[in-house]
C-alpha positions as CSV (number, residue, x, y, z in Angstrom):
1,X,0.0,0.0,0.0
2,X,2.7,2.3,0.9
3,X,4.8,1.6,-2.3
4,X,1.3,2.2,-4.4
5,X,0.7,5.7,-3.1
6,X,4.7,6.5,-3.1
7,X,4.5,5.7,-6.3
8,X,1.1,8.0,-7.2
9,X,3.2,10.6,-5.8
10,X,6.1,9.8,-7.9
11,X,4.1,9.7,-10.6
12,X,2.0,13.1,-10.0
13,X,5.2,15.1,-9.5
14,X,6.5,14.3,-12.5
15,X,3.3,14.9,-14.6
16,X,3.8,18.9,-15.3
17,X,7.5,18.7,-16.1
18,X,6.5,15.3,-18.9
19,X,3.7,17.9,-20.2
20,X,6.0,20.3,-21.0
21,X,8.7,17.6,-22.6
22,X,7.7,17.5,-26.0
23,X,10.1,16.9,-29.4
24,X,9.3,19.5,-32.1
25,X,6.0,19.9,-34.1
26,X,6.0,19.5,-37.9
27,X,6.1,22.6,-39.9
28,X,5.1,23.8,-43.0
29,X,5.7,26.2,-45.9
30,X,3.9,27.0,-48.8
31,X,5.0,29.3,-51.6
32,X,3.8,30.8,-55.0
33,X,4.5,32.5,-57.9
34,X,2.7,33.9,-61.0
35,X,3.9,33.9,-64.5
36,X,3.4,35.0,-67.8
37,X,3.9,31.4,-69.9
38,X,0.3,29.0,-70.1
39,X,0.3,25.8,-67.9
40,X,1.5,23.4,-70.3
41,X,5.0,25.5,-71.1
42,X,5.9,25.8,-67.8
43,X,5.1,22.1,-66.8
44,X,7.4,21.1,-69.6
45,X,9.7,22.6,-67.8
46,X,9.6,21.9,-64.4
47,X,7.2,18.7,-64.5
48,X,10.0,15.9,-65.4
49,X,11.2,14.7,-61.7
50,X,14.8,13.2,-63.3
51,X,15.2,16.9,-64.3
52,X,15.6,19.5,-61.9
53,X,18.0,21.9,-64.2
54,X,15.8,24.4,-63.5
55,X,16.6,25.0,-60.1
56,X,19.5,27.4,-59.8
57,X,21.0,25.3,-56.9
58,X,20.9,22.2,-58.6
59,X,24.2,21.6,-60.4
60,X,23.0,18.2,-61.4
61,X,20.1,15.2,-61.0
62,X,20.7,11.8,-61.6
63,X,18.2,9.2,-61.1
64,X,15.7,6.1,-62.1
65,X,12.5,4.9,-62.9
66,X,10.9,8.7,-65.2
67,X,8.1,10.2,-63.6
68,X,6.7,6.5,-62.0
69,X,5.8,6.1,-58.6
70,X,9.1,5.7,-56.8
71,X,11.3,7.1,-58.9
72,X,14.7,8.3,-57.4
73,X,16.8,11.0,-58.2
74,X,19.6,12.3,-56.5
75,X,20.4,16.3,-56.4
76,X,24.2,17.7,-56.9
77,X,23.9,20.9,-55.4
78,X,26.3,24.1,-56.2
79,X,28.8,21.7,-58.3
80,X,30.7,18.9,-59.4
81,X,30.7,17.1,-56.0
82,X,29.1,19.4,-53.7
83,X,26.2,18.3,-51.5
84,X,23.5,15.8,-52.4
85,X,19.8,15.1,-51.7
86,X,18.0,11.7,-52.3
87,X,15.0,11.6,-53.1
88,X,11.7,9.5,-53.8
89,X,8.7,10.2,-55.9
90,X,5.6,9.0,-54.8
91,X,2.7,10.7,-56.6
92,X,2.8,12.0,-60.1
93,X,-0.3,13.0,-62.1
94,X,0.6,14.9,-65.4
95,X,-2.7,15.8,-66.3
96,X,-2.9,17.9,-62.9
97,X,0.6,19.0,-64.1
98,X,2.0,17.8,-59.7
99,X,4.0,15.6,-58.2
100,X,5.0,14.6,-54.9
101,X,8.2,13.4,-53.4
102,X,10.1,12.6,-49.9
103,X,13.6,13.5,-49.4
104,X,15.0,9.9,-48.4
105,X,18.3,11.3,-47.3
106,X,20.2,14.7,-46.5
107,X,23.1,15.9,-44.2
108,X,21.3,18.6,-41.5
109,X,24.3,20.5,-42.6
110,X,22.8,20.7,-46.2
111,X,19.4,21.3,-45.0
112,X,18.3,21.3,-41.6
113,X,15.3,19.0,-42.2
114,X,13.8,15.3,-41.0
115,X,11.0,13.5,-42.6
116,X,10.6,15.8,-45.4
117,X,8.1,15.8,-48.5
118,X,7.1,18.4,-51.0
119,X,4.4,19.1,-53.4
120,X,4.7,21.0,-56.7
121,X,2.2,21.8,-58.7
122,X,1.3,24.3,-61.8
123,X,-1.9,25.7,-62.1
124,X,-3.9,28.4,-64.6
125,X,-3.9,31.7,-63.5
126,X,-7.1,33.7,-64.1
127,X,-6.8,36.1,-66.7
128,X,-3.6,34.2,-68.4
129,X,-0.2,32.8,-67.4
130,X,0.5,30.2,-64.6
131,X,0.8,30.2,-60.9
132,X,3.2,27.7,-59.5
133,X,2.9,26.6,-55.9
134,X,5.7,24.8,-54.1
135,X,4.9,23.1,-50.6
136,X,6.4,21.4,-48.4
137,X,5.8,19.7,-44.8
138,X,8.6,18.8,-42.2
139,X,10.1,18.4,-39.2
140,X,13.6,20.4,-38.1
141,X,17.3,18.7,-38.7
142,X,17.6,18.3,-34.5
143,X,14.9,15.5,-33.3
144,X,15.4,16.8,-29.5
145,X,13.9,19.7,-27.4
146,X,16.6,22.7,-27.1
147,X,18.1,22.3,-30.3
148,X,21.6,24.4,-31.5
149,X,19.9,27.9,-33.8
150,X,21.8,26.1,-37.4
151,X,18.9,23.6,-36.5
152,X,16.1,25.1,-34.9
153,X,11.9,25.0,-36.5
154,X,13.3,28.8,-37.7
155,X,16.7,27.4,-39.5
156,X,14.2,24.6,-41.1
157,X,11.3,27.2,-42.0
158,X,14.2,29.5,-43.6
159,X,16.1,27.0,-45.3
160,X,13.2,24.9,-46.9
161,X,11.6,28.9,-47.8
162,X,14.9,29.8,-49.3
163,X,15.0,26.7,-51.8
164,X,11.4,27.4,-52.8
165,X,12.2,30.9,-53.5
166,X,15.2,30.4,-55.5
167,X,13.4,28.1,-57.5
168,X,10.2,30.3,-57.9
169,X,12.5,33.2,-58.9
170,X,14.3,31.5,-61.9
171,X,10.6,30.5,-63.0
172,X,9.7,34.1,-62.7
173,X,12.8,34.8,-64.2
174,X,12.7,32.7,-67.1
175,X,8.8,33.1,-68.2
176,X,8.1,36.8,-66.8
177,X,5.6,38.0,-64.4
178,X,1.9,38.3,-65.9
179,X,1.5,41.7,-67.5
180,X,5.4,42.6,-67.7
């Protein structure tokens, strides 16, 4: 008996501190951009997952298996043997001009990300041109409470923004904004 209500007591001591011991939450950017070129010109650009080219990070993509589910390519970033990123395809529909994919591997040091996956898709904007939306869910490159700022929900919300915005910008770049 004596043991049993010790150990309540243990037990309801440590209840506030284990409610306030939690491991990071998943987070989640979305980004846009409008341009001037139709759907269909802009998809054939951007829509082949073995081809990331357009990406002004990506030095290079290698990979297998086309636009099927479970394709893998990997991504060469900045040049000849800089950084990589793995990753896996597993949703592609052409007709809605998206697909889907999950990095599979990454250094933290590359980008400060866990269990990532992205979505990018290209739709019709209304009065002409396309708008392309690039989204992405995941958790930060430290799995732990108190993690070091390089890999913090902020570091992962900047990093993963930064990509996205590179990549929207050479879009924008390369097919103008609507009415320019």
């Amino acid at each position: 008996m004596r043991r049993r209500l010790f150990m309540a007591s243990l037990t309801a001591l440590m209840l506030p501190g284990m409610a306030l011991a939690h491991g990071p939450t998943r987070q989640k950017v979305t980004l846009t951009t409008e341009v001037a070129a139709e759907p269909a010109e802009v998809w054939e650009a951007i829509g082949n997952f073995q081809d990331m080219s357009w990406h002004p990070a990506v030095h290079s993509t290698t990979g297998e298996g086309g636009n099927e589910v479970d394709a893998t390519r990997v991504l060469t970033l900045g040049e000849e043997g800089g950084p990589t990123i793995d990753e896996i395809l597993y949703k592609y529909s052409d007709e809605k001009m998206s697909y889907s994919y999950r990095i599979t591997e990454v250094a933290v040091e590359t980008l400060p990300v866990t269990n990532y996956s992205s979505h990018l898709t290209v739709k019709p904007r209304d009065g002409g041109g396309s708008i392309v939306e690039w989204r992405g869910a995941f958790y930060r490159g430290y799995p732990n409470n108190d993690p070091p700022p390089e890999l913090n929900d902020e570091a992962a919300i900047a990093a993963v923004s930064g990509v996205y915005q590179a990549g929207l910008d050479a879009l924008t770049e390369r097919f103008g904004a609507p009415g320019s």
